[in-house]
C-alpha positions as a Markdown table, in Angstrom:
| # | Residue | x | y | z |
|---|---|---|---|---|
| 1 | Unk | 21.7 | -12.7 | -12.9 |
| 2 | Unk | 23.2 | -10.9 | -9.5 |
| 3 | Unk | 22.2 | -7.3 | -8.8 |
| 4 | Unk | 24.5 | -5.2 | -6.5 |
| 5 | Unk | 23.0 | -2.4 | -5.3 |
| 6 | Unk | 25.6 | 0.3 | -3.4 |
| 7 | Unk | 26.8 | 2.5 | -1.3 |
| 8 | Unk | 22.6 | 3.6 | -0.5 |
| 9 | Unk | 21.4 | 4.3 | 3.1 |
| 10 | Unk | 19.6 | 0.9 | 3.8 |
| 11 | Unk | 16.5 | 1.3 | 6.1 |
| 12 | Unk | 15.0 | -1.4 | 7.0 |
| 13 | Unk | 12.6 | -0.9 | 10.6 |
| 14 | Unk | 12.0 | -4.6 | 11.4 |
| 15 | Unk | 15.8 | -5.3 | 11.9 |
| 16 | Unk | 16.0 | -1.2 | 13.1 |
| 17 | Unk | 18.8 | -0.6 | 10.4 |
| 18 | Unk | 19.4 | 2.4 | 9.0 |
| 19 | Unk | 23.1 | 2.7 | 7.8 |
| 20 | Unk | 25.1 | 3.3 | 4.5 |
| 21 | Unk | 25.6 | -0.4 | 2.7 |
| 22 | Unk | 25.7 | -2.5 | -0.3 |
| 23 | Unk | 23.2 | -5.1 | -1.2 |
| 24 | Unk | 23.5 | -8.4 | -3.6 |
| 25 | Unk | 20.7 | -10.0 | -5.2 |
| 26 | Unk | 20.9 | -13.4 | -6.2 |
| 27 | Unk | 17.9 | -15.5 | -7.8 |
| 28 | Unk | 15.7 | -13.1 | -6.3 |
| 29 | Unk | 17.0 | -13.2 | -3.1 |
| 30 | Unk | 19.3 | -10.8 | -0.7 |
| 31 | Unk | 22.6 | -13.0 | -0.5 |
| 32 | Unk | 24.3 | -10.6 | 1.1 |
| 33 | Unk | 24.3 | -7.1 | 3.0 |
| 34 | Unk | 27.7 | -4.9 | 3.6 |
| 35 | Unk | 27.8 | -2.1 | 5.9 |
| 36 | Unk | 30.2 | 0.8 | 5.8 |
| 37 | Unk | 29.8 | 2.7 | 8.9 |
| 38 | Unk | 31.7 | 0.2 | 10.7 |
| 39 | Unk | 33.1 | -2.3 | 8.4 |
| 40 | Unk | 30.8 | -5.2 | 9.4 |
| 41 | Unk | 30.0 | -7.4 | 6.7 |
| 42 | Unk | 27.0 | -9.7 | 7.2 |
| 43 | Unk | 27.1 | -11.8 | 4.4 |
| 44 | Unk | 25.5 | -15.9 | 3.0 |
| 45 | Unk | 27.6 | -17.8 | 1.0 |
| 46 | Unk | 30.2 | -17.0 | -1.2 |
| 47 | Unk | 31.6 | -13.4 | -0.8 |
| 48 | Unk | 30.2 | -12.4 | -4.3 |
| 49 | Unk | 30.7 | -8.6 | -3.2 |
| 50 | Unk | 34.6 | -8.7 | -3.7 |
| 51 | Unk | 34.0 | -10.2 | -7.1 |
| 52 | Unk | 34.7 | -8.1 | -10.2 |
| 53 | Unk | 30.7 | -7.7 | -12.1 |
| 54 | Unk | 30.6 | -10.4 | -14.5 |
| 55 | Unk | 29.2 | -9.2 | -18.1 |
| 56 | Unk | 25.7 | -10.8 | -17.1 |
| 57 | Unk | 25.3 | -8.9 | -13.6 |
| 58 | Unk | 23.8 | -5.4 | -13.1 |
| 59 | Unk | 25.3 | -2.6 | -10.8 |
| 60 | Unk | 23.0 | 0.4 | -9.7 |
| 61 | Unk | 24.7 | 2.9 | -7.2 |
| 62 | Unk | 22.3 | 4.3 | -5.2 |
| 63 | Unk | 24.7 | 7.0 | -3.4 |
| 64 | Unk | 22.8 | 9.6 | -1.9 |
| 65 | Unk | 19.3 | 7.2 | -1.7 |
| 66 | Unk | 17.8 | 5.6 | 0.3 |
| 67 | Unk | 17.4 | 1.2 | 0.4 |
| 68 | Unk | 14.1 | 0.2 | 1.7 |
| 69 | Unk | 11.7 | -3.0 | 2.0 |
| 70 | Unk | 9.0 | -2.2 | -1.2 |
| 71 | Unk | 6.2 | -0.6 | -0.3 |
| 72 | Unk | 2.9 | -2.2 | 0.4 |
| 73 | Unk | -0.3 | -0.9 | -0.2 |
| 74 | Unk | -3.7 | -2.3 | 1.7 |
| 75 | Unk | -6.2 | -0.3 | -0.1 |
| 76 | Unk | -6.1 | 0.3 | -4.0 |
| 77 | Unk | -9.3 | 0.7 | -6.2 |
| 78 | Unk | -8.4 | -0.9 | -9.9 |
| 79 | Unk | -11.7 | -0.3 | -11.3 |
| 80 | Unk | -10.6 | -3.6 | -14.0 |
| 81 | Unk | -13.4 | -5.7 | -14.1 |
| 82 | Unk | -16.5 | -3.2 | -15.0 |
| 83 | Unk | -14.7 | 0.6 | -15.3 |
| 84 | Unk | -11.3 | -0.1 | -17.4 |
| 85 | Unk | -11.9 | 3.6 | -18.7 |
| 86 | Unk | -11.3 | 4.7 | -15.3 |
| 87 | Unk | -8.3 | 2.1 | -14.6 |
| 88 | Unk | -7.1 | -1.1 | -15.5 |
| 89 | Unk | -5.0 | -3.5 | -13.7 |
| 90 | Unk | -1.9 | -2.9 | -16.1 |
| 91 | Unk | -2.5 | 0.6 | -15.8 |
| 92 | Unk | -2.7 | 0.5 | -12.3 |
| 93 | Unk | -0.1 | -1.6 | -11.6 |
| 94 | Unk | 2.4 | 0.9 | -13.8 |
| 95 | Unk | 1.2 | 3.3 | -11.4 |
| 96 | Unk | 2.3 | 1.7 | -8.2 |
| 97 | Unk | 5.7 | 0.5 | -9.7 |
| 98 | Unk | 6.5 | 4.1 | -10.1 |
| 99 | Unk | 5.2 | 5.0 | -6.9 |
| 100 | Unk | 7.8 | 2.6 | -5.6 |
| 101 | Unk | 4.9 | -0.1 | -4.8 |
| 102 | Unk | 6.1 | -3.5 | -5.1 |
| 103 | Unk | 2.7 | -5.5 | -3.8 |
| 104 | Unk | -0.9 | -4.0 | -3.5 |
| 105 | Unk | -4.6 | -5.4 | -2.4 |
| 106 | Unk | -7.2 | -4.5 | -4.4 |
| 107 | Unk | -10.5 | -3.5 | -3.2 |
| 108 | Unk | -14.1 | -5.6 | -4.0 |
| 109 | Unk | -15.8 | -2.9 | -5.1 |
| 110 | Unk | -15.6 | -3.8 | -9.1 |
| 111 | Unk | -18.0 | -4.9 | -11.7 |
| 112 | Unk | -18.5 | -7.9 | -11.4 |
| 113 | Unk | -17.6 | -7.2 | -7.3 |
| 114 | Unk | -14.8 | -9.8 | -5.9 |
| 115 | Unk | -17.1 | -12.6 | -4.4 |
| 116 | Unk | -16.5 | -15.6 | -6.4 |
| 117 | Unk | -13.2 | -17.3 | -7.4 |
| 118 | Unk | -13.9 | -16.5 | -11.0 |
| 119 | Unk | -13.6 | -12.9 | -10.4 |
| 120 | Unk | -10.6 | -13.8 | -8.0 |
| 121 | Unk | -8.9 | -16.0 | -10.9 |
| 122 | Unk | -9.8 | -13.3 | -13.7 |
| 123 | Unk | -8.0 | -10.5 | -11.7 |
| 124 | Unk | -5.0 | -12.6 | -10.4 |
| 125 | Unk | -4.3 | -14.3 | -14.5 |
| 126 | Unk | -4.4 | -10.2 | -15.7 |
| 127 | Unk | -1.8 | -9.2 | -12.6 |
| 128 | Unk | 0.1 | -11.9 | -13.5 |
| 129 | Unk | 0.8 | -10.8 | -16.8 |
| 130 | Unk | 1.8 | -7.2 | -15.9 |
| 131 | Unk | 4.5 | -5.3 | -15.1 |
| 132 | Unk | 5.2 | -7.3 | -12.0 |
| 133 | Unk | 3.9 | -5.8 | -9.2 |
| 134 | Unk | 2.1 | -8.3 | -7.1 |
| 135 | Unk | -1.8 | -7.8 | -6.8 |
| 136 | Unk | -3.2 | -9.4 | -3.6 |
| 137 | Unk | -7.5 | -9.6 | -3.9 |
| 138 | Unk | -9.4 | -8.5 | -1.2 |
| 139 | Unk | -12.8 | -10.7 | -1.6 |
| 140 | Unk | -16.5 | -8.8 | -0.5 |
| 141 | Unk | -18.1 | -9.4 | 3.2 |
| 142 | Unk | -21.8 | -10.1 | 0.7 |
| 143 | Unk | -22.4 | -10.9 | -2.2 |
| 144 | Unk | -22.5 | -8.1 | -4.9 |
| 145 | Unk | -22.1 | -6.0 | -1.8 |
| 146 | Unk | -25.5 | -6.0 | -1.4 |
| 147 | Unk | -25.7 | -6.6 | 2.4 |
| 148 | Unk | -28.2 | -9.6 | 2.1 |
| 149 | Unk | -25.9 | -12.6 | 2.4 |
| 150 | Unk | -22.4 | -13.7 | 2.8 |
| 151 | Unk | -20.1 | -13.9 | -0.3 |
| 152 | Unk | -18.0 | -17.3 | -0.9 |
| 153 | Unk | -15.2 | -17.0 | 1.0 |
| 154 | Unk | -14.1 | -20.5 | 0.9 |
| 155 | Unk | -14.0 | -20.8 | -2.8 |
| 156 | Unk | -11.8 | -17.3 | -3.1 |
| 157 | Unk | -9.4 | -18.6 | -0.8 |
| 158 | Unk | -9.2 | -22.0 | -2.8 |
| 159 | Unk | -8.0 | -20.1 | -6.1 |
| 160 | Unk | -4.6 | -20.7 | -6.6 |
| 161 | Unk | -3.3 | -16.8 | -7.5 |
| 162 | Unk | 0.1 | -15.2 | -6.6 |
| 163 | Unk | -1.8 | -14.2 | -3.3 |
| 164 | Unk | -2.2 | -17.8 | -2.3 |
| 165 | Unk | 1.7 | -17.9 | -2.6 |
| 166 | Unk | 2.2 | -14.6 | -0.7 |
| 167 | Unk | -0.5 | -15.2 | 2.2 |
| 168 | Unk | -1.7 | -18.9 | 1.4 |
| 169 | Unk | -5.2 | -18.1 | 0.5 |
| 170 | Unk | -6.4 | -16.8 | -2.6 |
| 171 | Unk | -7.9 | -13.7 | -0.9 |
| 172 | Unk | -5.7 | -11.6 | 1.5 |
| 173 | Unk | -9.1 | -10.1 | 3.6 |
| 174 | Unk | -12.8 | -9.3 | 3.3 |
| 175 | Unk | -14.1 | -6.6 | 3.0 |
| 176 | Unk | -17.1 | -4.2 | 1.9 |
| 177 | Unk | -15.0 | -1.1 | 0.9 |
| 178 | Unk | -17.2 | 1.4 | -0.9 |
| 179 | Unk | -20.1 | 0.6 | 1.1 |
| 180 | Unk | -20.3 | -0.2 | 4.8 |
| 181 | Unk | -22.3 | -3.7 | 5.9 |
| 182 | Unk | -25.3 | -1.8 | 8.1 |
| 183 | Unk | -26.7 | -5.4 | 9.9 |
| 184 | Unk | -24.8 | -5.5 | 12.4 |
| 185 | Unk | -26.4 | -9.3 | 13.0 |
| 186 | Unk | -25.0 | -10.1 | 9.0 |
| 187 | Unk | -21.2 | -8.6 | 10.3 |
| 188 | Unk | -20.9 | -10.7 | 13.3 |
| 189 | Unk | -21.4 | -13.9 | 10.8 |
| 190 | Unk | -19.2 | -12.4 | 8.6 |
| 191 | Unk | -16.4 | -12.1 | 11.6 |
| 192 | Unk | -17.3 | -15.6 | 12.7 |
| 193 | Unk | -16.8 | -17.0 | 9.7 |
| 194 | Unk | -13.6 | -14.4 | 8.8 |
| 195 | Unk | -12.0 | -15.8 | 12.7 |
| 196 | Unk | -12.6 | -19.2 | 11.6 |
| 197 | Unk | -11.1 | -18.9 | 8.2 |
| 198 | Unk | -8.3 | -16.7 | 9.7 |
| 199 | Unk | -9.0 | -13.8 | 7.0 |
| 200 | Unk | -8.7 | -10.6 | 8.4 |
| 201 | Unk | -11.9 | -8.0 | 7.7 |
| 202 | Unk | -10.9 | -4.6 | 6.7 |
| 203 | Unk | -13.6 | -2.4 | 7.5 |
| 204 | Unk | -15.1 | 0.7 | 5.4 |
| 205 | Unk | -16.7 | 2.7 | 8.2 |
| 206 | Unk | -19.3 | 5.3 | 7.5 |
| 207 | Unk | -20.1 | 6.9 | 9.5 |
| 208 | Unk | -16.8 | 6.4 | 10.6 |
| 209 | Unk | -17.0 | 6.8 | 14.3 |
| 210 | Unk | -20.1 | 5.3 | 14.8 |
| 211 | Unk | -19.1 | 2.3 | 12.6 |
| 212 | Unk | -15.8 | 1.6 | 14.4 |
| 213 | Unk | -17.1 | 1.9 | 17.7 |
| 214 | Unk | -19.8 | -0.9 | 16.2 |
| 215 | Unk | -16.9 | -3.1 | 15.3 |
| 216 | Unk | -14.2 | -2.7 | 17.6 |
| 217 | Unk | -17.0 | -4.4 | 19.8 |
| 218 | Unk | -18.0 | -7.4 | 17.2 |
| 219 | Unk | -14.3 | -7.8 | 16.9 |
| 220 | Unk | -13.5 | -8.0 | 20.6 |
| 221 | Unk | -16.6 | -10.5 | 21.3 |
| 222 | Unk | -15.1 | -13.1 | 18.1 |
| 223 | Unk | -11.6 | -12.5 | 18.4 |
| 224 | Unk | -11.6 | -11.6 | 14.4 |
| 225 | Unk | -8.7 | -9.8 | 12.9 |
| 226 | Unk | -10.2 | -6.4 | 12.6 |
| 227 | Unk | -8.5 | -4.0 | 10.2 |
| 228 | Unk | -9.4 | -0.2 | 9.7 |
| 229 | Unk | -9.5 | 1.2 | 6.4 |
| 230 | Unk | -8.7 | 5.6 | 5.9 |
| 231 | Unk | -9.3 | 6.9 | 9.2 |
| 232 | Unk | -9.5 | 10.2 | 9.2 |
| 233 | Unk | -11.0 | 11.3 | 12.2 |
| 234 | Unk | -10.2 | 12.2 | 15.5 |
| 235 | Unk | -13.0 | 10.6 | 17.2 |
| 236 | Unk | -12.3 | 7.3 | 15.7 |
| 237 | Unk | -8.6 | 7.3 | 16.5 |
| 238 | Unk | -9.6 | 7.4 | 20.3 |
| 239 | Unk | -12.0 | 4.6 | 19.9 |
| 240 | Unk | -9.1 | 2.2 | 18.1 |
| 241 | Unk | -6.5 | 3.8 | 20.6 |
| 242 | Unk | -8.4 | 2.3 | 24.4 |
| 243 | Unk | -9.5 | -1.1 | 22.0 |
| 244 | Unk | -5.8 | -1.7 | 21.4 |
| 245 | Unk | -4.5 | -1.0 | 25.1 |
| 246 | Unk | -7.5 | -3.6 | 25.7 |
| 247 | Unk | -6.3 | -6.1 | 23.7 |
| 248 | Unk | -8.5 | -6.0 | 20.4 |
| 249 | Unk | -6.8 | -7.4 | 17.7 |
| 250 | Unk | -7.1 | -4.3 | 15.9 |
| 251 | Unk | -5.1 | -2.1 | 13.2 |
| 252 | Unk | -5.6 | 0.7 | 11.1 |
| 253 | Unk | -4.5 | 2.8 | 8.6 |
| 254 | Unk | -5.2 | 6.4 | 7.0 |
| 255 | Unk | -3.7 | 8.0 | 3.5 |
| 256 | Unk | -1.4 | 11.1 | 3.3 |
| 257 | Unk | -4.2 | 13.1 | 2.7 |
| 258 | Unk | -5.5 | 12.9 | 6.0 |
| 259 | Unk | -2.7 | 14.1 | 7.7 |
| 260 | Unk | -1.5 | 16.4 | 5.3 |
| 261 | Unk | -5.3 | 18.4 | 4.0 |
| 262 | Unk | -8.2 | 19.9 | 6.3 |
| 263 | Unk | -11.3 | 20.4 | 4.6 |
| 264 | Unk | -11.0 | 24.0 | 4.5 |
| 265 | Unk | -8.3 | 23.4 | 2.2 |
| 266 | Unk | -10.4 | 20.9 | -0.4 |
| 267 | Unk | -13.6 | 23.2 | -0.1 |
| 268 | Unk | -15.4 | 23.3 | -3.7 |
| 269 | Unk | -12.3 | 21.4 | -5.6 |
| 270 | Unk | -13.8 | 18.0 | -6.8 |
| 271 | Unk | -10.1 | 16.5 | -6.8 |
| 272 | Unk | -10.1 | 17.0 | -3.3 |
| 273 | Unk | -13.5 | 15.5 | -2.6 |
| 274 | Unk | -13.4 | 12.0 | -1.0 |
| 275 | Unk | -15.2 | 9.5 | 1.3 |
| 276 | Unk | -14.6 | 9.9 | 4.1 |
| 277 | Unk | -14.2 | 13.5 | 3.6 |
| 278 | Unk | -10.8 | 15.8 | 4.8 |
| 279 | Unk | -11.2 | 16.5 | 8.5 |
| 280 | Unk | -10.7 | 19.7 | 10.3 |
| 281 | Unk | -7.2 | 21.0 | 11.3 |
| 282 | Unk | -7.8 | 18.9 | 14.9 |
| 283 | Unk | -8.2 | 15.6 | 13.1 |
| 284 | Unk | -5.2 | 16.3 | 11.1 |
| 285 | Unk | -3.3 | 16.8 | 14.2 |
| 286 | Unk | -4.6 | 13.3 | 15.8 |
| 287 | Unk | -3.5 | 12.0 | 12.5 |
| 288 | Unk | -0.1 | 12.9 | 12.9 |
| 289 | Unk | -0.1 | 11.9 | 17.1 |
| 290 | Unk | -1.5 | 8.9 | 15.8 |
| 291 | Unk | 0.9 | 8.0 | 13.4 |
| 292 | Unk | 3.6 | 8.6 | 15.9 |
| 293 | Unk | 1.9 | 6.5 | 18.9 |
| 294 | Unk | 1.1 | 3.8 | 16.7 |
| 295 | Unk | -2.2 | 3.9 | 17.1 |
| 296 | Unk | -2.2 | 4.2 | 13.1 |
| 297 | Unk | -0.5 | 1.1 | 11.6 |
| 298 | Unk | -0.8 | 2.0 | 8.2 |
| 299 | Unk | 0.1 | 4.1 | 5.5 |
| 300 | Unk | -2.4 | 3.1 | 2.5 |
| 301 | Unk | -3.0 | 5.7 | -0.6 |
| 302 | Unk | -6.7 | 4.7 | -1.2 |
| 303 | Unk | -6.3 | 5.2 | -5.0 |
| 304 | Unk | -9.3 | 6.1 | -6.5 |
| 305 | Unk | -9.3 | 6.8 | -10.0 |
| 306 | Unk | -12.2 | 7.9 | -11.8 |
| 307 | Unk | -12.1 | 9.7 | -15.2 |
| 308 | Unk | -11.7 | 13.2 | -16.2 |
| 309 | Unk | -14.9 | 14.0 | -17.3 |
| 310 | Unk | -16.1 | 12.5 | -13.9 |
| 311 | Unk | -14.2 | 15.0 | -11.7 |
| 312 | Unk | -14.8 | 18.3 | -13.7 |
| 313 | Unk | -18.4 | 17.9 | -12.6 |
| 314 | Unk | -20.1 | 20.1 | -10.2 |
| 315 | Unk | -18.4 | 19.6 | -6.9 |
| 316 | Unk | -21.6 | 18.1 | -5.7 |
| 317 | Unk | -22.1 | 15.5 | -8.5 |
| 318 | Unk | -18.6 | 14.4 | -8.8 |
| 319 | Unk | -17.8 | 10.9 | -7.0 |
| 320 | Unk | -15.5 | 10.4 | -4.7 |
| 321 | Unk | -12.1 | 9.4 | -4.8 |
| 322 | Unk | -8.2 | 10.6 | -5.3 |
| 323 | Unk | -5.6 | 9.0 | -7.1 |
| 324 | Unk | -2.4 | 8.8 | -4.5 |
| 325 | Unk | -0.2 | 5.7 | -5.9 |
| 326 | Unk | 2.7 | 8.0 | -7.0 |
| 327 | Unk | 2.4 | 10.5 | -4.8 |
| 328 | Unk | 2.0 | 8.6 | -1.4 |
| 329 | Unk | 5.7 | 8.4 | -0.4 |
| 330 | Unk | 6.7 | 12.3 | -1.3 |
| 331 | Unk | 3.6 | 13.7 | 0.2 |
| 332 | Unk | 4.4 | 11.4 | 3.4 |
| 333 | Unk | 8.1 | 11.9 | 3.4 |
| 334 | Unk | 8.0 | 15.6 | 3.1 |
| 335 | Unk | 5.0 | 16.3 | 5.6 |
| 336 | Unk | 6.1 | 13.7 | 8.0 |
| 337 | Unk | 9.8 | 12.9 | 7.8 |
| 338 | Unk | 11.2 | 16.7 | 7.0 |
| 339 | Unk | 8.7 | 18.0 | 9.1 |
| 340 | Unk | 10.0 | 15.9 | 12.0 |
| 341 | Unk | 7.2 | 14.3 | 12.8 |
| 342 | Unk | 8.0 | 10.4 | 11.9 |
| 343 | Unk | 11.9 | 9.0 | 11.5 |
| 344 | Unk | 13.1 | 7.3 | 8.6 |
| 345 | Unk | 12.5 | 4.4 | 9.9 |
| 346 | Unk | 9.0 | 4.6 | 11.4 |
| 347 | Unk | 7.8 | 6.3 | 8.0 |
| 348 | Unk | 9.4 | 2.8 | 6.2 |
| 349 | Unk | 7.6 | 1.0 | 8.6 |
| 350 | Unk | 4.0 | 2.8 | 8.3 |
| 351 | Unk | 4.5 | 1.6 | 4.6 |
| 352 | Unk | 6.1 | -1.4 | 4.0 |
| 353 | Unk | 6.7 | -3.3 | 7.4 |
| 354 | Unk | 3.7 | -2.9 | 9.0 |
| 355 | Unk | 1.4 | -3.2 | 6.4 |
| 356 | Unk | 3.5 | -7.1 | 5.6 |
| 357 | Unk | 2.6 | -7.7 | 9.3 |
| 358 | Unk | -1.2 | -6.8 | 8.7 |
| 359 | Unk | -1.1 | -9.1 | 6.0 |
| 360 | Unk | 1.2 | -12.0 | 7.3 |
| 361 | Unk | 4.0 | -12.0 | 4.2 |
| 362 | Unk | 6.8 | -12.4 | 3.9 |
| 363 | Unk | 8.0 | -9.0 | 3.1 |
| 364 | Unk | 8.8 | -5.6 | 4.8 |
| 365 | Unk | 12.5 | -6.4 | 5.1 |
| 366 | Unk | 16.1 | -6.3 | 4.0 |
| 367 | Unk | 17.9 | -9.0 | 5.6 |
| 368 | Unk | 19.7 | -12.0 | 3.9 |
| 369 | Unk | 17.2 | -14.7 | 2.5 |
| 370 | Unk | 14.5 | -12.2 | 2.7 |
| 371 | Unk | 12.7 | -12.1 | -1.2 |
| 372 | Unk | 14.5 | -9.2 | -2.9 |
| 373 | Unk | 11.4 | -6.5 | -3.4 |
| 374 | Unk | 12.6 | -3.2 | -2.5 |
| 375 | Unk | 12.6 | 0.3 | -3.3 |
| 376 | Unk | 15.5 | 2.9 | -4.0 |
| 377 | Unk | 14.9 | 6.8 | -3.7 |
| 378 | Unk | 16.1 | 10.0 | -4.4 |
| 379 | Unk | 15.1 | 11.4 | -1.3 |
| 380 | Unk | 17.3 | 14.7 | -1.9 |
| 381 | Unk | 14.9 | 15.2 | -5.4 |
| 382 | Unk | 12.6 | 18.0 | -5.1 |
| 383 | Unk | 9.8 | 18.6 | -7.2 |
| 384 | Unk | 6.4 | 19.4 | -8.5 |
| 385 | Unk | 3.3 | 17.1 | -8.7 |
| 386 | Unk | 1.9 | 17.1 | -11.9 |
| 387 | Unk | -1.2 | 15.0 | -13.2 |
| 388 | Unk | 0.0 | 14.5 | -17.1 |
| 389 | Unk | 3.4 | 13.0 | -15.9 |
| 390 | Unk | 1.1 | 10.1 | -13.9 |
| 391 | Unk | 1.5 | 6.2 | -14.7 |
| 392 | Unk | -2.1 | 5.9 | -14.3 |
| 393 | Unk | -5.4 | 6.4 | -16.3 |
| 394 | Unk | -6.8 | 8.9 | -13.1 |
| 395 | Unk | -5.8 | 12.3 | -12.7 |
| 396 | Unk | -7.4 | 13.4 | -9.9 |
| 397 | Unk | -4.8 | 14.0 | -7.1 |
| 398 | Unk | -5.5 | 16.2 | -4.3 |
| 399 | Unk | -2.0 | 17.3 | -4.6 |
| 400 | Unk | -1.7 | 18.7 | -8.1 |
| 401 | Unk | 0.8 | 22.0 | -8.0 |
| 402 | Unk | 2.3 | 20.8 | -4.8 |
| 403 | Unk | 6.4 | 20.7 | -4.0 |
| 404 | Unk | 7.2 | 17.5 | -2.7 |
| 405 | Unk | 10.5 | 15.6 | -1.8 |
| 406 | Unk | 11.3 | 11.8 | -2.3 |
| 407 | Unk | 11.1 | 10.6 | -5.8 |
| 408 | Unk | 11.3 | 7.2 | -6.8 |
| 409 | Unk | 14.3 | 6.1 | -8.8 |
| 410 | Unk | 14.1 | 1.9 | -8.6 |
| 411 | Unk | 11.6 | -0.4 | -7.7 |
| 412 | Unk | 12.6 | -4.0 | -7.9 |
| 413 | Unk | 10.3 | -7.2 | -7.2 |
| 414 | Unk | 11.8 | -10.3 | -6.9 |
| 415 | Unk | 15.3 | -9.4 | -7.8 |
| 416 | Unk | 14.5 | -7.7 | -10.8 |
| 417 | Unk | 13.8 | -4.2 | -12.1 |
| 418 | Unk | 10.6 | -3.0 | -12.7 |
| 419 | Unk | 10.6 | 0.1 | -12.9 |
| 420 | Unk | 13.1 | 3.0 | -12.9 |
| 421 | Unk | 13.8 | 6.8 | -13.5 |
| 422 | Unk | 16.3 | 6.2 | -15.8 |
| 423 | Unk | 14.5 | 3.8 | -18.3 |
| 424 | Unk | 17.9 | 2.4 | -20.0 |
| 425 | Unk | 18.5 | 0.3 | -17.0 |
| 426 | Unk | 15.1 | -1.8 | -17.4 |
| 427 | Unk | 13.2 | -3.9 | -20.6 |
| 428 | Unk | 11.5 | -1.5 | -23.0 |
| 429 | Unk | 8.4 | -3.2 | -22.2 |
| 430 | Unk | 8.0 | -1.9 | -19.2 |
| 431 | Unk | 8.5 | 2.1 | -20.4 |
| 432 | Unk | 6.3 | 4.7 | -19.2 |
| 433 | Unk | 3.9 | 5.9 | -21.1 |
């Protein structure tokens, strides 16, 4: 089966492309790219594009969208195994498919928690059978993320899951997300061992300034591949900015609602209550420098479901977390892009590119003989952001009643559709809910 995808403005940052073109998809892989602005066909093998559609091929004009690499998310909570009511890996992975996610890395902080390869093998056999969205594990720094002792890092990296084929480990990091590893003695084994096994540690800091001055400095003694998850504040983003002009193998990422909420604005509303908590209106603005400098890598959502119930507690009792799968790309287009903050091109980047790079895959791009997952959107499509037309099980988006830009219309993994706006062009399988 060939899929041509045209006349759609393809942006692709790692080849810094952004022009009207065609694309066609060929056993899961971009055969061949057409531009129109100047007539310049860059094209492998036969010249399929002038072909009349055969019965078996599938056409999807994406006039008036945009092309992009699919999005990749560093930081998703699935709650599957220990809190299905909450979220489940299918549900989950629904979720990010309409969000325009095509791979995502799940955080430790399940029950049982990520430290063995069974847990590893149980999570990857359940992605597998999804809706196709690829689910990378990120294993715990201890075991049952109780601080005391490493987890198994080797055996998670020996389990042969679809990460292994993405990354070529079975895990894609380490790390201690939902709690923060407080022996400093017990982290700098954890990096040793992390440096020597060439996993990069993605590091939950809280107190967040404190913590990543802690482990800018274990990273820069050992070399480890230190990554930084939601940073939120302003302190913290000076810290990462001087490691990084010292050479500190450093990244780092933060969620829309970081740049985008203060905490005047989330005051009282347990859907706006998360960890770390909204900043004030001068770390949202060293969000947004930070973003543009580069001193933030990242665009991750931190999805966070909890239940219902969970969230209409008193403000004070509720836990901790927002939902952000499908909501991460309007919130960022429209606070970013159309406020002139980021280009096209460096939001694509903060989300898809980038984040490949942290991860060392294979993906982030639209070039010929890159693996065909990508994203189309209706960038033009205004509209409101409501919790009962959400994929997944969680409701609790900071962003509920908000006008947004940039929905998405296709996301396509491997050549094939996964999920769309219009639901005729994909297998009923796959439908909504």
């Amino acid at each position: 089966m060939r899929l041509f995808i045209s006349n759609g403005l393809i942006v692709d940052p790692e080849n810094n492309l952004e022009a009207i073109g065609d694309l066609t998809i060929e056993d899961g892989v971009i055969r061949e790219i057409s531009l129109h602005r100047n007539k310049n066909r860059k094209s492998a093998g036969n010249d399929t594009m002038e072909n009349e559609l055969l019965p078996w091929d599938i056409h999807v004009d994406a006039r008036g969208k945009w092309i992009v690499p699919g999005f990749i998310d560093l930081h998703v909570h699935l709650r599957e195994p220990g809190q299905e009511y909450k979220e489940d890996i299918e549900s989950g992975c629904k979720s990010a498919a309409k969000g325009g996610f095509t791979t995502i890395c799940c955080m430790p902080n399940t029950s049982p928690v990520i430290d063995c390869p069974y847990v590893v093998l149980t999570i990857g056999s359940k992605a597998e059978e999804g809706i196709g969205v690829q689910v990378l594990c990120i294993g715990a720094i201890t075991k049952g993320q109780e601080g005391k002792e490493l987890a198994d890092y080797e055996g998670m990296i020996r389990t042969g899951t679809h990460s292994a084929k993405l990354t070529g480990s079975g895990i894609c990091g380490i790390s201690e997300d939902g709690k923060t590893v407080q022996d400093s003695g017990l982290m700098l084994r954890a990096m040793i061992k992390a440096k020597e096994l060439g996993l990069t540690v993605f590091s939950h800091a809280e107190p967040e300034a404190e913590i990543v001055q802690r482990d800018l400095v274990l990273a820069e003694a050992t070399g480890c591949r230190l990554h930084f998850c939601h940073i939120s504040k302003k302190e913290s983003i000076e810290l990462i900015r001087e490691a990084k002009m010292r050479g500190v193998p450093v990244t780092a990422e933060t969620a829309p609602h970081y740049f985008s909420l203060t905490c005047i604005d989330g005051s009282g509303d347990p859907n706006k209550k998360m960890n770390p908590p909204l900043g004030g209106d001068e770390d949202v603005v060293a969000v947004k420098r930070a973003l543009k400098d580069g001193t933030i890598d990242v665009i991750a959502t931190d999805h966070a479901p909890h239940h219902e119930r969970e969230k209409r507690l008193p403000y004070h009792e509720a836990p901790n977390g927002v939902t952000g799968l499908e909501t991460s790309f309007s919130v960022s287009y429209t606070e970013l892009v159309r406020e002139g903050i980021l280009t096209p091109l460096e939001l694509i980047a903060k989300m898809s590119t980038k984040p490949a790079a942290v991860l060392g895959i294979n993906r982030g791009s639209l070039w010929i003989g890159k693996p065909a997952d990508l994203t189309i959107i209706d960038v033009e499509k205004e509209y409101e952001i409501r919790a009962d037309t959400f994929a997944s099980k969680g409701k609790n988006s900071p962003f509920i009643g908000k006008r947004v830009y940039g929905q998405t219309a296709y996301t396509i993994v491997g050549g094939e559709i996964i999920w769309s706006s219009d639901q005729k062009t994909i297998d009923r399988r796959y439908e909504n809910d």
